[in-house]
N, C-alpha and C positions, 0 to 999 in steps of 0.2 A: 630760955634757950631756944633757937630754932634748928630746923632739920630740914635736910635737902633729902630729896627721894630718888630713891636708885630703882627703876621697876625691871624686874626679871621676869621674863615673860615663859614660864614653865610651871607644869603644875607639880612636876616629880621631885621631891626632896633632893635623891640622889644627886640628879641635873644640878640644881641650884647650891649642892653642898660640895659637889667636883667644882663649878667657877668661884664659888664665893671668893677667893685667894683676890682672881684675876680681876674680879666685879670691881674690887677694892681699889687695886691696881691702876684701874684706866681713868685717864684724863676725860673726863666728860665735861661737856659745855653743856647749859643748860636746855634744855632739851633737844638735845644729839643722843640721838639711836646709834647703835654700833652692835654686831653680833660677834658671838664669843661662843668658839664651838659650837655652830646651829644653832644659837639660841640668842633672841632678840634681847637686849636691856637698853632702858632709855634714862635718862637723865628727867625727871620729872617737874622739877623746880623746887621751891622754898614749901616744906608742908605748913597749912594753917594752922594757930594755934587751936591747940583741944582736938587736932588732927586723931593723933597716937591715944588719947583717953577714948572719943569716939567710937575708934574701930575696937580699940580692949573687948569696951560693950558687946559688943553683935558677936552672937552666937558661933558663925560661920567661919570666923578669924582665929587663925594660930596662931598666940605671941612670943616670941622670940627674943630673949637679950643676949649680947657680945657685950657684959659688963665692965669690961677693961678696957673697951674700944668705948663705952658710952651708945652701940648703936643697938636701934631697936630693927628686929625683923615681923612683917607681920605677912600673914600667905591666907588667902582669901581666893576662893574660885582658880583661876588659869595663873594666878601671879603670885609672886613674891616682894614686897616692898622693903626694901634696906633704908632705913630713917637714920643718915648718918648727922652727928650734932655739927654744926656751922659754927666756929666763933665769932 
């Protein structure tokens, strides 16, 4: 399965847990920026395979699942990545 990446550019949960609805929401091309209430999200493209196993690993990363939706969230440093599946 692949994943397209959604990058939220915030480090505060709250932030990213007020837009998530909206994040969903917008028509994004692939890598088109567009901000949403102050706060920058980009369109990041298709993630490489072993992407989402890689980052699991490292310490620093919080993983997140929306198991009904199939999307993984991962928040590392300043961002937040929404890994949504692609059919």
């Amino acid at each position: 399965m692949s994943f397209r990446c959604i990058t939220i550019y915030t480090k505060k949960y709250e932030t990213f847990s007020d837009i998530y609805e909206e994040v969903l929401n917008q028509p994004l091309s692939e890598f088109e920026e567009k901000e949403i209430e102050g706060i920058t999200i980009s369109d990041a493209g298709a993630v490489p395979e072993g992407y989402i196993e890689q980052m699991k690993s490292k310490p620093e990363v919080a993983v997140m699942k929306i198991k009904e939706k199939g999307i993984t969230i991962l928040q590392h440093g300043e961002v937040f990545e929404m890994l949504i599946p692609v059919e």
